[in-house]
C-alpha positions as CSV (number, residue, x, y, z in Angstrom):
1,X,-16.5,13.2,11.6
2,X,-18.5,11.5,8.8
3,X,-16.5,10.0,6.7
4,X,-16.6,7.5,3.6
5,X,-14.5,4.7,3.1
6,X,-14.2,3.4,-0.5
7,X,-11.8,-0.5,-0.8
8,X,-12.2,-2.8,1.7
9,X,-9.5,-5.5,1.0
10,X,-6.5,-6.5,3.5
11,X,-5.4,-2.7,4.0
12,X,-9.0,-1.0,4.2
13,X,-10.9,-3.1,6.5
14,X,-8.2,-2.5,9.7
15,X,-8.3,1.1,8.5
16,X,-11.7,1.7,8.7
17,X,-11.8,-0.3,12.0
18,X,-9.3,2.2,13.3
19,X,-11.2,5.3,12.6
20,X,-14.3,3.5,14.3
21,X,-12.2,2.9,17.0
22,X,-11.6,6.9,17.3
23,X,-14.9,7.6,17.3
24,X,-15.8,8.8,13.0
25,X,-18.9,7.7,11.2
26,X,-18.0,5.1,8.7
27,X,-20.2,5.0,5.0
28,X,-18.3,2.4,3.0
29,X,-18.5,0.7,-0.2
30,X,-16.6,-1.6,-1.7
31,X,-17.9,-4.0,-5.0
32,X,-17.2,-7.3,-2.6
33,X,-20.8,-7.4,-0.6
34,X,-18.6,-9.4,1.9
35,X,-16.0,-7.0,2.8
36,X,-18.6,-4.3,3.5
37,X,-20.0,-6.8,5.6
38,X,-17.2,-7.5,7.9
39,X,-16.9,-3.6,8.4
40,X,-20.7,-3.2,9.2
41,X,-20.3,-5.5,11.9
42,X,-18.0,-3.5,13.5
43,X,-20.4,-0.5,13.2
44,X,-19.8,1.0,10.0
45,X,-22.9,1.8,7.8
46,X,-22.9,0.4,4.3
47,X,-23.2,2.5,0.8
48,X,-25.0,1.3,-2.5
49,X,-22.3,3.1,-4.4
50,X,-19.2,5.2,-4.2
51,X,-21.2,8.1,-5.4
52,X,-23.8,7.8,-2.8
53,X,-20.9,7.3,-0.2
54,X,-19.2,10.9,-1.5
55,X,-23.0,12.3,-1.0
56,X,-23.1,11.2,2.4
57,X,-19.7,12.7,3.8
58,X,-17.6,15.6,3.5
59,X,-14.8,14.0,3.6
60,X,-14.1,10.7,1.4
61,X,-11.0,8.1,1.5
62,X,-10.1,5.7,-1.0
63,X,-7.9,2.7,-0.8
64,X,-7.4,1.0,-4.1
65,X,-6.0,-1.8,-6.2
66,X,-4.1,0.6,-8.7
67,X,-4.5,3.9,-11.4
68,X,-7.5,2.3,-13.3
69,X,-9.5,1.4,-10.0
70,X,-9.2,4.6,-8.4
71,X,-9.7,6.7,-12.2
72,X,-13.4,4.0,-12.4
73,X,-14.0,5.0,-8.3
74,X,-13.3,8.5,-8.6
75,X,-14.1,9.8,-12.3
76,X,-16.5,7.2,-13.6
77,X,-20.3,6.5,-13.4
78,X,-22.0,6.0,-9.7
79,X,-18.6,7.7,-8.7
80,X,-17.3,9.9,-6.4
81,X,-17.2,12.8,-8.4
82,X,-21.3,12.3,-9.6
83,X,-22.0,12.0,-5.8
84,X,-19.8,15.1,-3.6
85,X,-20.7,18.3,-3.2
86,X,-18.3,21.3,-3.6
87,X,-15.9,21.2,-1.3
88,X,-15.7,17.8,-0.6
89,X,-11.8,16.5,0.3
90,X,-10.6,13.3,-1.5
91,X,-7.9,11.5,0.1
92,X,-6.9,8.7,-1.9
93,X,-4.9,6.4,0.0
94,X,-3.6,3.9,-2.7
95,X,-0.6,3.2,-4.3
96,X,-0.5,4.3,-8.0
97,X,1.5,6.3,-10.6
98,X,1.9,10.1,-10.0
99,X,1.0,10.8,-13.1
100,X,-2.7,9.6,-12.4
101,X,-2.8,11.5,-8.9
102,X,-2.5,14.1,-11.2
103,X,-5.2,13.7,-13.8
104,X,-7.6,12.7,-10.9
105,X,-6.9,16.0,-8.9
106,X,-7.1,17.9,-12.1
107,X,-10.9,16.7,-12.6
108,X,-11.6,16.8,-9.4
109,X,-10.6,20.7,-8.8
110,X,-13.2,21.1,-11.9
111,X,-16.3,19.5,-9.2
112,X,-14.7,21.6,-6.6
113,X,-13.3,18.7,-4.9
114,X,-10.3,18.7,-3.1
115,X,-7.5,16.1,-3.2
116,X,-4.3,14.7,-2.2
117,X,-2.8,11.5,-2.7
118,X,-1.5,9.3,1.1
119,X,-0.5,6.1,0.4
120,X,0.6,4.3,3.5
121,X,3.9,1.7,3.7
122,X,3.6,-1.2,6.5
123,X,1.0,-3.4,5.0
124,X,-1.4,-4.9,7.3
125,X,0.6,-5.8,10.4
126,X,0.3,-1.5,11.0
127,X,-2.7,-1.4,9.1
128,X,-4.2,-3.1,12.0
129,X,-2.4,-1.3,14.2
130,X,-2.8,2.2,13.0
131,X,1.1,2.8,12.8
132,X,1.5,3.2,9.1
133,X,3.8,5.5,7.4
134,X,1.6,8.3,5.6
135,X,3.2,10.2,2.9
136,X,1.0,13.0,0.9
137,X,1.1,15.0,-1.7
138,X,-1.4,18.3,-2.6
139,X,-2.4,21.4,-1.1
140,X,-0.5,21.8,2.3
141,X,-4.0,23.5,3.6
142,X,-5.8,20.3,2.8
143,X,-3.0,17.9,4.2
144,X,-2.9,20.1,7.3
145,X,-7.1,19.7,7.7
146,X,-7.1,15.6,7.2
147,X,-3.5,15.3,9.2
148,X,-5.4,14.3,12.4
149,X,-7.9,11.7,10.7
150,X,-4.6,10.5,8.9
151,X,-2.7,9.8,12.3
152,X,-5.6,7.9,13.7
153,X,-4.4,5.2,11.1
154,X,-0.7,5.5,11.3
155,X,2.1,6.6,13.3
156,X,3.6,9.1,10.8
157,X,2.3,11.0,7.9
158,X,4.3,13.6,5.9
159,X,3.6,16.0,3.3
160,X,6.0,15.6,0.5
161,X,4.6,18.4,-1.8
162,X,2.3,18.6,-4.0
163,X,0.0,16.1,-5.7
164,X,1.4,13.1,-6.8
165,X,4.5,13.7,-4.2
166,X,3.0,11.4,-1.9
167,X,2.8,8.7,-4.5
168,X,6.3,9.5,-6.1
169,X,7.7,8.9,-2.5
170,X,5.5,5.3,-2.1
171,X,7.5,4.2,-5.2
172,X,11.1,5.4,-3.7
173,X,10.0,3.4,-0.8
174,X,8.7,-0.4,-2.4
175,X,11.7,-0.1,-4.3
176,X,13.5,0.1,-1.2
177,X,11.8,-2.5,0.2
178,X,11.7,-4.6,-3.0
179,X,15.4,-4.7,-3.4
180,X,16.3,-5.5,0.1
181,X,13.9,-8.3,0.5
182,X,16.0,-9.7,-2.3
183,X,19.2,-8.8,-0.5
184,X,17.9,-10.6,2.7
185,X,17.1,-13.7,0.6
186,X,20.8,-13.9,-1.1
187,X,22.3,-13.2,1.7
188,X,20.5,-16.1,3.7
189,X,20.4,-18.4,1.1
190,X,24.2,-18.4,1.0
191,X,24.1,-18.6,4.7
192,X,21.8,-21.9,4.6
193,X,24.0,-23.6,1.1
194,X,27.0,-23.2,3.4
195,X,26.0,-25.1,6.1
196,X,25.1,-21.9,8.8
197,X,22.0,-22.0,10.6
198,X,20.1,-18.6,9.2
199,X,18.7,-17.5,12.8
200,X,22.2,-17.7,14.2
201,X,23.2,-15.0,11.5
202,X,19.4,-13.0,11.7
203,X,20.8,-12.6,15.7
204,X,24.7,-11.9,14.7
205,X,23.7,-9.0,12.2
206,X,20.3,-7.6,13.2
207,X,21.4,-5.0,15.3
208,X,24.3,-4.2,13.2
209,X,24.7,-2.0,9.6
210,X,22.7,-4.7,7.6
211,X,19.9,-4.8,9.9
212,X,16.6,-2.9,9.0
213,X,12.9,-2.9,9.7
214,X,12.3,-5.3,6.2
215,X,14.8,-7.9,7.8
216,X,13.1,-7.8,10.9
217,X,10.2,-8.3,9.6
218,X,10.8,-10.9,6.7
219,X,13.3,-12.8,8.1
220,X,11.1,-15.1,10.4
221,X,8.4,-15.5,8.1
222,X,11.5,-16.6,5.5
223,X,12.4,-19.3,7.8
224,X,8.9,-20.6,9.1
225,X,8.1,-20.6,5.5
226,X,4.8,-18.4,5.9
227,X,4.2,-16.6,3.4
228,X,0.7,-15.3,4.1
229,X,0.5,-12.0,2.8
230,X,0.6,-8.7,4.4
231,X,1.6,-7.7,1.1
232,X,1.1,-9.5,-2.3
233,X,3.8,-10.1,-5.0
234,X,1.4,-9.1,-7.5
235,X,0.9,-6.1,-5.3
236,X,4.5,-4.9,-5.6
237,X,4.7,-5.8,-9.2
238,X,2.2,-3.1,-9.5
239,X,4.0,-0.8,-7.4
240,X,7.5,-1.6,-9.7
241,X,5.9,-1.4,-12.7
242,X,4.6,2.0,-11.3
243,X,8.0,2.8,-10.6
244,X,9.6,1.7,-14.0
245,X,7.5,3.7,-15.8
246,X,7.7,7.2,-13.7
247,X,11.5,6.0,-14.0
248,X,11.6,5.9,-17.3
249,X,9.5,9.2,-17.9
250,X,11.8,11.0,-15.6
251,X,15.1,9.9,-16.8
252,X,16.1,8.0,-13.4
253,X,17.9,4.7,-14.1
254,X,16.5,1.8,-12.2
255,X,18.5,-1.7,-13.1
256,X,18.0,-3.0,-9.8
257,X,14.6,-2.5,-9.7
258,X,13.9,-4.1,-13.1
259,X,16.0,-7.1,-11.7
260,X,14.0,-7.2,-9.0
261,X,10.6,-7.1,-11.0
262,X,11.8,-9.9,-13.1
263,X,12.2,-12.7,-9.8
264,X,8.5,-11.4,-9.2
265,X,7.3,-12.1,-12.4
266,X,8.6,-15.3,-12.1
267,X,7.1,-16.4,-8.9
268,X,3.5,-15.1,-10.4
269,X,4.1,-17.2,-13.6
270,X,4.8,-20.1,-11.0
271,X,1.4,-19.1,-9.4
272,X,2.8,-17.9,-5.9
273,X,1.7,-14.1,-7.1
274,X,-0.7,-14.3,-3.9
275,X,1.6,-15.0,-1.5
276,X,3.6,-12.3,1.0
277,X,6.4,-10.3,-0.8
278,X,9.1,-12.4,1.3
279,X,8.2,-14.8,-0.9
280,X,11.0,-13.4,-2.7
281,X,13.1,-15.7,-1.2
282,X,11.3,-18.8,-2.4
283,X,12.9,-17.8,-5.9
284,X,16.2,-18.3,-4.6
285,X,15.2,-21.6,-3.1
286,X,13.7,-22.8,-6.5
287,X,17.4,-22.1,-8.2
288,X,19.1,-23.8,-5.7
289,X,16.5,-26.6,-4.3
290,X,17.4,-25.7,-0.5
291,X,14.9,-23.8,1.3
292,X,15.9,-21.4,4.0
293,X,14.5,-23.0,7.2
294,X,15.5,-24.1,10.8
């Protein structure tokens, strides 16, 4: 299948090179000349814009910063919308508010475009591996025709309902992870201020009640103090500020979350917004001047 590919930052490029991989044509764009270079390399062919990408494929994924990139990509001038034909399926894999899933699929339904909204959850560690979580929201019909291109990039996708479920879901999920990434760090911090070596308790309560797939993961990047991101704080502020704000325009409380968003707003002020989310932990270590190592 020809396909076009539209964002090629940490999550796009290893998703693009996965669909290579099982055997689609590739027309990308992205406004970096550099990232569409890596891709090309690896046999994709390059676009001049994302409207001439939508003109070149029937079927046209986007993998975005946030609401205002994929609105400028999808609505505005040289976009997708000026470029694909009736019928056309968008499947716009980023992370943004529901409410803009919305207005997009509402503007696109008037080109004759069809759209549903994927984001993914595993950052690029199952990026690269093509075992990211899928969840999507739209027309079942349309899920049901892109489900096999979906599952060449993760291990699960899931329709949630309609458009905008996919992305209400992605915010149920990085509050999740946002809030027990903070637990993890508490919980290890006090481990390390009194004097117990934090692997020795990573191996007592891994396979117990507290363990999970975040502590697994986070845990030994926390202690070798890597924080190279597979997903940027300033990333997840996005995603809570997302979350705040459908929070807030639904009626659900979310105190933990806005807890949560303040230690990340603190580490971007302190200019570590570009490191991994586990970096979470490194606000803990700044109250107490211990870092969590061994």
């Amino acid at each position: 299948m020809k396909i076009g590919f539209i964002g090629l930052g940490i999550m796009g490029k290893p998703m693009v090179r996965n669909l290579l991989k099982a055997g689609h044509e590739l027309i990308v764009y992205d406004v970096v000349e550099s990232n569409m270079d890596e891709v090309v390399k690896d046999g994709a062919k390059a676009a001049s814009s994302s409207k001439d990408a939508a003109a070149r494929c029937g079927l046209v994924i986007t993998m975005l910063p946030n609401s205002p990139h994929v609105k400028s990509v999808v609505l505005g001038a040289e976009g997708v919308l000026e470029g694909a034909a009736p019928g056309t399926i968008l499947v716009d894999m980023s992370s943004i508010a529901p409410l803009a899933s919305q207005e997009i699929c509402r503007e696109c339904a008037k080109k004759g475009v069809r759209m549903i909204d994927a984001p993914v959850s595993g950052g690029e560690p199952k990026a690269v591996d093509g075992t990211l979580s899928i969840m999507a929201g739209g027309d079942k019909e349309v899920f049901d025709q892109v489900y096999d291109v979906l599952m060449t990039m993760g291990a699960s996708a899931v329709h949630c309902g309609d458009i905008g479920a996919g992305n209400t879901t992605k915010l149920a999920n990085q509050v999740i992870v946002a809030l027990n990434i903070a637990a993890v760090s508490e919980a290890f911090m006090l481990s390390t201020r009194a004097g117990v070596d934090p692997l020795k308790v990573f191996e007592a309560i891994k396979g117990g009640l507290a363990g999970s797939t975040v502590m697994n993961a986070k845990v030994p990047m926390i202690t070798d103090g890597n924080f190279k991101p597979g997903f940027k704080i300033d990333l997840h502020i996005k995603d809570l500020g997302n979350a705040l704000e459908t929070g807030h325009g639904v009626g659900a409380p979310l105190p933990l979350t806005s807890q949560v968003m303040e230690m990340m707003q603190n580490l971007h002020a302190d200019g570590l917004g570009e490191n991994d989310h586990s970096a979470i932990a490194r606000y803990y270590e700044k109250l107490t001047g211990t870092e969590i190592r061994v």
